[in-house]
N, CA, C and O atoms as a MOPAC input file, in Angstrom:
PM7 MOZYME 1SCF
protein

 N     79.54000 1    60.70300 1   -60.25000 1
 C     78.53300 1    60.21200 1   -61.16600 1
 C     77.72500 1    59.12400 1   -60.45900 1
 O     78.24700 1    58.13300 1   -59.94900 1
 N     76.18600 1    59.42200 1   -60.46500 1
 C     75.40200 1    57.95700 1   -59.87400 1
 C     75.27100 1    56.87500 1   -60.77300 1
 O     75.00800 1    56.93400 1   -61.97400 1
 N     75.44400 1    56.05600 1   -60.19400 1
 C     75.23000 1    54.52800 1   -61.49400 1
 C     73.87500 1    54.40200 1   -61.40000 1
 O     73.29500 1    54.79400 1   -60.38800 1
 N     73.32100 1    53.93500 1   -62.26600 1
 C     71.82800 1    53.27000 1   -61.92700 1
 C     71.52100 1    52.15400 1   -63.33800 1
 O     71.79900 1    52.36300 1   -64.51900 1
 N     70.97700 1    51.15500 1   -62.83300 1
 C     70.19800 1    50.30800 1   -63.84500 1
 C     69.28700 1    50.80800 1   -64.92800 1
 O     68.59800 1    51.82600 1   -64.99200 1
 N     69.43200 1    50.02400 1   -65.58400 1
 C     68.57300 1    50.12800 1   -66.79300 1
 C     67.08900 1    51.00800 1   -66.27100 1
 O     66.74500 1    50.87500 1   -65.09700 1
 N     66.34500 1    51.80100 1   -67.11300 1
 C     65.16200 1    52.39100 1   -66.34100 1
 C     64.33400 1    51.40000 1   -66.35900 1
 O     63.54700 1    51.27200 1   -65.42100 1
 N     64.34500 1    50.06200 1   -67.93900 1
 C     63.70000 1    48.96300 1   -67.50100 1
 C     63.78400 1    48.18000 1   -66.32500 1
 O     62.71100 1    47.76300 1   -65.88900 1
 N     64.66800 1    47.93000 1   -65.80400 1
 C     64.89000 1    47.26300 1   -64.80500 1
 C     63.09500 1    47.03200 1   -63.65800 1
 O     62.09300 1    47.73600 1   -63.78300 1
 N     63.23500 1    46.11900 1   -62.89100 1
 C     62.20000 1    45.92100 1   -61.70200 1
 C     62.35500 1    46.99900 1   -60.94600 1
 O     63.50600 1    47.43400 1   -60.94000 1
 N     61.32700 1    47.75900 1   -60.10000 1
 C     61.57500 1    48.11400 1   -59.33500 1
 C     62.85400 1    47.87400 1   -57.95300 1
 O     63.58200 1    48.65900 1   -57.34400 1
 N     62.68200 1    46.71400 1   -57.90900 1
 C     63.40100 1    46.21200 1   -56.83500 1
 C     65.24000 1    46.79900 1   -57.80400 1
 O     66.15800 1    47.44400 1   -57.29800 1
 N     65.16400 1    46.36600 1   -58.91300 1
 C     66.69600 1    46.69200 1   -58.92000 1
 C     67.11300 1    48.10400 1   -59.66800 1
 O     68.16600 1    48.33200 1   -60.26400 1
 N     66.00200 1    48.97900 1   -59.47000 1
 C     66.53400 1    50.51300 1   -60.01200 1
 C     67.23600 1    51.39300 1   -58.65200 1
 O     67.12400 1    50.96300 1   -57.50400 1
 N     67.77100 1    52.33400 1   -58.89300 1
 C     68.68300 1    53.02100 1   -58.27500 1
 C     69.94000 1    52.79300 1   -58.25700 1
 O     70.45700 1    52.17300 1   -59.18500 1
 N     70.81800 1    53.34300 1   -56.98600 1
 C     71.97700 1    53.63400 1   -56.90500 1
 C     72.61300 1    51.90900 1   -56.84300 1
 O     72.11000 1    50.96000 1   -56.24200 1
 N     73.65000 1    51.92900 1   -57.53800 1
 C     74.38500 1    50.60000 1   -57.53700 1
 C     74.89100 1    50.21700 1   -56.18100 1
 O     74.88500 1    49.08100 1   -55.70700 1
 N     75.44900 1    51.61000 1   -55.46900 1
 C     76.86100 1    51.31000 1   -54.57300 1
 C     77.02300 1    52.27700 1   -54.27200 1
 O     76.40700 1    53.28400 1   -54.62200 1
 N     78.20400 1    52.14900 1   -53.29400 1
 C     78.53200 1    54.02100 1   -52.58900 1
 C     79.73400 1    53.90900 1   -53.67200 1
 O     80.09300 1    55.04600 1   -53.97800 1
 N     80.47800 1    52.90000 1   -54.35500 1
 C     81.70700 1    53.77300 1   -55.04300 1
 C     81.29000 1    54.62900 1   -56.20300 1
 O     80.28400 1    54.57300 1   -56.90900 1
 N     82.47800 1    55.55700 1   -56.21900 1
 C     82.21600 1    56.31800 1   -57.48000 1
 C     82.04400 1    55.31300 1   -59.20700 1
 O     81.26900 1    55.53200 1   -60.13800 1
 N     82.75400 1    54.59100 1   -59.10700 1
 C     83.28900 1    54.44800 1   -60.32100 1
 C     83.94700 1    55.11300 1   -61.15100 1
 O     84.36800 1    56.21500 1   -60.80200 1
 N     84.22300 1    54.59200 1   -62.53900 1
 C     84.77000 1    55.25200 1   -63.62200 1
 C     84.12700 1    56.68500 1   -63.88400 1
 O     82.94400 1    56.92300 1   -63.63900 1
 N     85.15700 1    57.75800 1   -64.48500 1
 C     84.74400 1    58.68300 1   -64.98800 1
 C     84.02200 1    58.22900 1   -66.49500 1
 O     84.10000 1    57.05500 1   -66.85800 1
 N     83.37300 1    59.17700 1   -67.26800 1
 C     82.36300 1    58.49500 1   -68.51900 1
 C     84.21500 1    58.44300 1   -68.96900 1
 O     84.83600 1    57.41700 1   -68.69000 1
 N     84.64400 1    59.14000 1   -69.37600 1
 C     85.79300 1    59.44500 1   -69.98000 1
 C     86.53300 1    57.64300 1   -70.39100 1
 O     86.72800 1    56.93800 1   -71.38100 1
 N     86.77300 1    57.58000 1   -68.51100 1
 C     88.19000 1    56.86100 1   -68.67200 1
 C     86.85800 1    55.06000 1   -68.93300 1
 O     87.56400 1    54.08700 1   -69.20000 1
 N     85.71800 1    54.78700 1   -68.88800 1
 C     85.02400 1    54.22000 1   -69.80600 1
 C     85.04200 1    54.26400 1   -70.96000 1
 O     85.20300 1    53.11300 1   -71.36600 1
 N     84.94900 1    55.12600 1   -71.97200 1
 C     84.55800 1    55.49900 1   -73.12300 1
 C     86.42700 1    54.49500 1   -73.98400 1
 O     86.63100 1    53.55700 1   -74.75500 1
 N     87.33300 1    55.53800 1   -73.15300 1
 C     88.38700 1    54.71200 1   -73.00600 1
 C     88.93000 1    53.26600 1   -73.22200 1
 O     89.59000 1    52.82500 1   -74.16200 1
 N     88.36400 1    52.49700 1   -71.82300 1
 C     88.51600 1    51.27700 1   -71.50300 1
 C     87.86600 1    50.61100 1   -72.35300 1
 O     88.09900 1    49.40300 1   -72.31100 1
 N     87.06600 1    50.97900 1   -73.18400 1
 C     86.06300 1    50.09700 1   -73.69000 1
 C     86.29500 1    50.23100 1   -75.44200 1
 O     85.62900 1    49.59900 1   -76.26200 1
 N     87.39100 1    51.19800 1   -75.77300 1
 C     88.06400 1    51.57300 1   -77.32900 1
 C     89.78500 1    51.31600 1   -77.51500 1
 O     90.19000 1    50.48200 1   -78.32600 1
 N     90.79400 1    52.18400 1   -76.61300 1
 C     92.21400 1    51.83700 1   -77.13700 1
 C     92.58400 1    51.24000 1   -75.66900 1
 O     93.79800 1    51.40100 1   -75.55300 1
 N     92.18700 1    50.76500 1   -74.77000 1
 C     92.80400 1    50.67300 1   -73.87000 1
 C     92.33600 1    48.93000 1   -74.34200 1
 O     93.09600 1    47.99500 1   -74.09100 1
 N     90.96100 1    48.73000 1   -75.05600 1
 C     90.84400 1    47.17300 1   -75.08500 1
 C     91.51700 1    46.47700 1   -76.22200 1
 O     91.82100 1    45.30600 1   -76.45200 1
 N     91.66200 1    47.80400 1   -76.95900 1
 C     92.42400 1    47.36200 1   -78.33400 1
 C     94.00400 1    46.74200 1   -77.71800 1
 O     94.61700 1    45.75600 1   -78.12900 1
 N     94.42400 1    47.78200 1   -76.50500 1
 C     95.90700 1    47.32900 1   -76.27500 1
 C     95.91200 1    46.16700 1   -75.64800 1
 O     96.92700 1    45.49300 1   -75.82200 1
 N     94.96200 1    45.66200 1   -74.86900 1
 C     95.04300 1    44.32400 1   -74.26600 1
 C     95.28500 1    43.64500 1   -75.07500 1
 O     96.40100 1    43.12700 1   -75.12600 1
 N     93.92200 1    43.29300 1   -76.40400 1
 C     94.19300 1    42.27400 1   -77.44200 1
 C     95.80500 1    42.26700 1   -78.41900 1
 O     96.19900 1    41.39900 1   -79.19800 1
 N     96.45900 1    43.53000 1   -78.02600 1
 C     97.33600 1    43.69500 1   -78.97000 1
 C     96.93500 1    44.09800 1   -80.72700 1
 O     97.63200 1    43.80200 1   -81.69700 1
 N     95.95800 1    44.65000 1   -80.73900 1
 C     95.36300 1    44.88300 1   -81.78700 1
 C     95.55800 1    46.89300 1   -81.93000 1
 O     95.31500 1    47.47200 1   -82.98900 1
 N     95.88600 1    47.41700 1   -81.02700 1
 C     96.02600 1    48.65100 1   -81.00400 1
 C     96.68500 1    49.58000 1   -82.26200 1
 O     96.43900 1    50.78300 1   -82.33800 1
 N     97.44300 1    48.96600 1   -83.11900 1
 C     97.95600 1    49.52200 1   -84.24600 1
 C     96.90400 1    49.31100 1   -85.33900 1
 O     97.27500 1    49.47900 1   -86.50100 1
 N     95.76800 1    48.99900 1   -85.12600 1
 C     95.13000 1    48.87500 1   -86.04100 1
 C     93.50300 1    49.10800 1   -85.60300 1
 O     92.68600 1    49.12800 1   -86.52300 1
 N     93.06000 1    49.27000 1   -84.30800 1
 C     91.66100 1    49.61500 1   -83.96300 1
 C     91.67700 1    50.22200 1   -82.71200 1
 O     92.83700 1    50.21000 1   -82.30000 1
 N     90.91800 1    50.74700 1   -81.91900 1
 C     90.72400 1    50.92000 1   -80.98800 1
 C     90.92100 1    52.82900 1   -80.68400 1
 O     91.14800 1    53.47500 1   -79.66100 1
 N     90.70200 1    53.21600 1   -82.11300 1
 C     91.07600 1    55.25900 1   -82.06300 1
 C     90.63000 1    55.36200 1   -83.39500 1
 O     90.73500 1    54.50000 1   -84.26800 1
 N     90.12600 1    56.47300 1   -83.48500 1
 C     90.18100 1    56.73100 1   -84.61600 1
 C     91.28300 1    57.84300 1   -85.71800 1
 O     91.17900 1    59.05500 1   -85.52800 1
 N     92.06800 1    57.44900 1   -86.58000 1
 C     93.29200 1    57.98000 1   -86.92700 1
 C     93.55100 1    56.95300 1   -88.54400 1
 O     93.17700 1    55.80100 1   -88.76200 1
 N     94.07300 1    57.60500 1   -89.16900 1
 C     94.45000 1    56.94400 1   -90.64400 1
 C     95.04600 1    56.07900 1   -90.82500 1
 O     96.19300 1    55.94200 1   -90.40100 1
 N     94.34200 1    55.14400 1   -91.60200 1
 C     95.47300 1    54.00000 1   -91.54100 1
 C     94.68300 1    52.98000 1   -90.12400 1
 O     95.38700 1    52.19100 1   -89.49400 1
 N     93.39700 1    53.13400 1   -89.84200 1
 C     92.98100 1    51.93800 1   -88.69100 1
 C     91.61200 1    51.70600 1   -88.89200 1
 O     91.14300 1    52.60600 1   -89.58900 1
 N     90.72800 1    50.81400 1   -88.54500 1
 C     89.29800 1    50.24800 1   -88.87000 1
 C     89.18100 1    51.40100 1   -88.30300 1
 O     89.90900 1    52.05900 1   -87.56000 1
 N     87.66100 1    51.62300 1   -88.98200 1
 C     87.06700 1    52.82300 1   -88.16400 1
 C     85.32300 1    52.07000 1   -88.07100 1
 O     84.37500 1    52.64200 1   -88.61000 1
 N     85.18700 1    50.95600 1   -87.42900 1
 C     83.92400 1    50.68500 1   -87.01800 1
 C     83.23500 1    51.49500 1   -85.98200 1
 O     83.76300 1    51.62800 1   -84.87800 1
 N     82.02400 1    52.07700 1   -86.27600 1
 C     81.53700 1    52.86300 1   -85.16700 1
 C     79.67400 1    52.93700 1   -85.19100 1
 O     78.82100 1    52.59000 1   -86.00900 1
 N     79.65200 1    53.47800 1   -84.05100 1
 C     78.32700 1    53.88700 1   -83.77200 1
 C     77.87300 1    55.40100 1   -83.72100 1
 O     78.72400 1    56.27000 1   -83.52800 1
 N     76.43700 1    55.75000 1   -83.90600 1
 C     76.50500 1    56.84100 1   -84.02600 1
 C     74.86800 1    56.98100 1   -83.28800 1
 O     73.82000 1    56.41100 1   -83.59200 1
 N     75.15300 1    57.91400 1   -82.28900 1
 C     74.00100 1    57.94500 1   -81.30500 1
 C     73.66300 1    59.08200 1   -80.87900 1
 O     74.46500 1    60.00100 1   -80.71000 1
 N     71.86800 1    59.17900 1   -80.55600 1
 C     71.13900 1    60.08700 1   -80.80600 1
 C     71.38400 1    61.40000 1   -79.51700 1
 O     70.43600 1    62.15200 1   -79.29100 1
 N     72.61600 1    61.56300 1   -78.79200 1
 C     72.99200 1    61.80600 1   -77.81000 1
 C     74.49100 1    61.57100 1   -77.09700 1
 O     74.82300 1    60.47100 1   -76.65500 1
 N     75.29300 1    62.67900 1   -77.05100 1
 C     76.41900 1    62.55100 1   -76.66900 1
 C     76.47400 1    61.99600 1   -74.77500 1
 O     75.98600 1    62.55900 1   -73.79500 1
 N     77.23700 1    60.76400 1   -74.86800 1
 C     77.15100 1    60.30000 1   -73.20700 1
 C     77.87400 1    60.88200 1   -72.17200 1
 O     77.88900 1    60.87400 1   -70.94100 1
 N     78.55600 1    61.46400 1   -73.23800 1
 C     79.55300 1    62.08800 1   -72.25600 1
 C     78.90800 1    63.64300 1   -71.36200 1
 O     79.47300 1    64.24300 1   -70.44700 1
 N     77.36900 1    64.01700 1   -72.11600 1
 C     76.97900 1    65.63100 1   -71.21300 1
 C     75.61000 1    65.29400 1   -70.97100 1
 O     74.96400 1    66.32700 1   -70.79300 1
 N     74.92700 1    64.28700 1   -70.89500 1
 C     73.86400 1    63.72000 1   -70.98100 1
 C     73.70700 1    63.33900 1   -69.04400 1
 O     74.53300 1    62.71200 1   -68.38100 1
 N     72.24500 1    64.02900 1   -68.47600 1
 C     72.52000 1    63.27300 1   -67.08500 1
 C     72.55200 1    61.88500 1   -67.01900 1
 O     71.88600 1    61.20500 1   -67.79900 1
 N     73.55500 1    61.20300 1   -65.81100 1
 C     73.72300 1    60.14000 1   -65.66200 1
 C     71.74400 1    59.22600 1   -65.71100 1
 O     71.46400 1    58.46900 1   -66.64000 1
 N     71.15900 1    59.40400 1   -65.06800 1
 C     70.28400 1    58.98500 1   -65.33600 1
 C     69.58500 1    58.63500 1   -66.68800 1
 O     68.64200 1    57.84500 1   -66.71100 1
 N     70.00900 1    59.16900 1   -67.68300 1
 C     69.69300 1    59.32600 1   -69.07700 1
 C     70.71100 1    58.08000 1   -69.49700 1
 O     70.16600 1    57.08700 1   -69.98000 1
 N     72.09300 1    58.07300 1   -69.35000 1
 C     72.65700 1    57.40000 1   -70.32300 1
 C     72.25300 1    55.75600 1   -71.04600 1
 O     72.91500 1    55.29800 1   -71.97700 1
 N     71.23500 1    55.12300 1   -70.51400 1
 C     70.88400 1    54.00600 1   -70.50600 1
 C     69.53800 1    53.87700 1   -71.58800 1
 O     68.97400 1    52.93500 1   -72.14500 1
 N     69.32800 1    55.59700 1   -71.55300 1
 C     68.36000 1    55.57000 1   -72.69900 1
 C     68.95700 1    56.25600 1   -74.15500 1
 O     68.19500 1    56.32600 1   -75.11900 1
 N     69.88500 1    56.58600 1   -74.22100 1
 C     70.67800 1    56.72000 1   -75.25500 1
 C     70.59100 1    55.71000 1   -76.09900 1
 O     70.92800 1    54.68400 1   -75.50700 1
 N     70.30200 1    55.50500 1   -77.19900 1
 C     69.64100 1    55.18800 1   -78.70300 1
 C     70.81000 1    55.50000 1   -79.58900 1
 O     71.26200 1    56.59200 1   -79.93600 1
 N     71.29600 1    53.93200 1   -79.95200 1
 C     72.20100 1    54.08200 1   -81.66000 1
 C     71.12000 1    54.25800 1   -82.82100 1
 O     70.05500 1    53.65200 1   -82.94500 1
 N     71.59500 1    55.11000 1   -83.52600 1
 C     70.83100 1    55.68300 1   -84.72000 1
 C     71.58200 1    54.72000 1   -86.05900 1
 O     70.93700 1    54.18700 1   -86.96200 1
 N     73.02300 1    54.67700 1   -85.90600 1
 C     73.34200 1    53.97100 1   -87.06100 1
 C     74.98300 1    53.09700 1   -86.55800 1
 O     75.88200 1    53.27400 1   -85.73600 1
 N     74.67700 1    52.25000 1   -87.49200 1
 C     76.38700 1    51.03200 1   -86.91500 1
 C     76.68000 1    50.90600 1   -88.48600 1
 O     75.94400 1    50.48100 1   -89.37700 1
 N     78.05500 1    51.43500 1   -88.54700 1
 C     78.76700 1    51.38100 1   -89.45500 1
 C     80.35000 1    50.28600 1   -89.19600 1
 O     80.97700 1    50.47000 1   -88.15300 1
 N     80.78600 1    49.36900 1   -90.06300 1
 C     81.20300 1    48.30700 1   -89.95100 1
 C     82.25300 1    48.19000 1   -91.48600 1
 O     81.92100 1    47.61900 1   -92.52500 1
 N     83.47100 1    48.86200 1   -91.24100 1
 C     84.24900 1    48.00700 1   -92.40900 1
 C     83.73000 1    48.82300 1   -93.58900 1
 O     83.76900 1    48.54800 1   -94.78800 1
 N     83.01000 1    50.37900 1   -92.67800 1
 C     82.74100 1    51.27400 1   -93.99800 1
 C     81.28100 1    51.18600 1   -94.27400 1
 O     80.73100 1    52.16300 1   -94.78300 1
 N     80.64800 1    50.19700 1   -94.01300 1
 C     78.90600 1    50.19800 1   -94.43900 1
 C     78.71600 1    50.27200 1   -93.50000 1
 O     79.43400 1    49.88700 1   -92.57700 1
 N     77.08500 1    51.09700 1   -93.39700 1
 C     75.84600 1    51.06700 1   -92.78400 1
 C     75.63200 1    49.90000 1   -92.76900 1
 O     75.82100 1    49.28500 1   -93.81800 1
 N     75.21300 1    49.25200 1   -91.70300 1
 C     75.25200 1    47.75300 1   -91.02800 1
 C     73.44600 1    47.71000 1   -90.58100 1
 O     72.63600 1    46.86000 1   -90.95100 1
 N     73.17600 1    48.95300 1   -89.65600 1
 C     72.29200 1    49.12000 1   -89.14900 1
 C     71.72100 1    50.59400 1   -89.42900 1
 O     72.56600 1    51.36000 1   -89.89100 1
 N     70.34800 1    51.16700 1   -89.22000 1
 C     70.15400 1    52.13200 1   -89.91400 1
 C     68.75700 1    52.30600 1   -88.66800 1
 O     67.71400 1    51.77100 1   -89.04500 1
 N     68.71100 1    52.89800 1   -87.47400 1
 C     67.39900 1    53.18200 1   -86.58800 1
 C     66.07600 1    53.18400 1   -87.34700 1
 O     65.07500 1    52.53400 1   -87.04600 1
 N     66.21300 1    53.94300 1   -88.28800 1
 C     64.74200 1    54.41200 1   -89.21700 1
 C     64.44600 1    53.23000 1   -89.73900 1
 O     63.35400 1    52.71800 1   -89.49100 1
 N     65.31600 1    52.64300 1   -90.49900 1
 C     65.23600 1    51.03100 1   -91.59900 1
 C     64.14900 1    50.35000 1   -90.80800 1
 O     63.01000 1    50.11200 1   -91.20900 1
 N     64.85400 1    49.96700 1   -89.18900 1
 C     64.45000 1    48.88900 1   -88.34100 1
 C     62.91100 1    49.21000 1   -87.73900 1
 O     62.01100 1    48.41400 1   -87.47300 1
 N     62.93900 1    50.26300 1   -87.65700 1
 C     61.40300 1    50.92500 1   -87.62900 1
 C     60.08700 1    50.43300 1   -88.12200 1
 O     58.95600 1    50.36900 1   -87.64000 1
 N     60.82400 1    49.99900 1   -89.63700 1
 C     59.43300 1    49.77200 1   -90.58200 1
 C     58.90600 1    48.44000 1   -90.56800 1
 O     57.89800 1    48.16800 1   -91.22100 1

């Protein structure tokens, strides 16, 4: 997978980050849901989604996981749900 900066970014700082690979999207998507939940020790209660745990989430106009790497930075939350409510709403913020 190529990393690259924001497409906003300066010229000077778009492109390739580095020669390492990095993370797969996967083991990101991961690190950044039950693997952070287990650090905090909060894992029995967030960080998956399953019964019986917060289910705060986002919901975006594009799956990151099949999307070219170049794209993922333009991926757009459509809605943030929080404790069960619509928090945020793409269209709302529009007007």
């Amino acid at each position: 997978m190529t990393r690259t900066n924001a497409p906003s970014s300066p010229p000077e700082y778009r492109g390739r980050l580095g020669n390492d690979p990095g993370l797969s999207r996967e083991a990101v998507l991961r690190a950044a849901t039950i693997d952070a939940a287990y650090e905090l020790h909060e894992d029995e209660a967030t960080g998956s989604i399953e019964v019986g745990k917060f289910a705060d989430l986002i919901v975006l106009d594009r799956n990151p996981l099949q999307v070219p790497p170049e794209d993922i930075a333009k991926i757009q939350v459509l809605e943030t749900f929080v404790g069960g409510n619509i928090v945020y709403e793409a269209s709302a913020a529009q007007h």
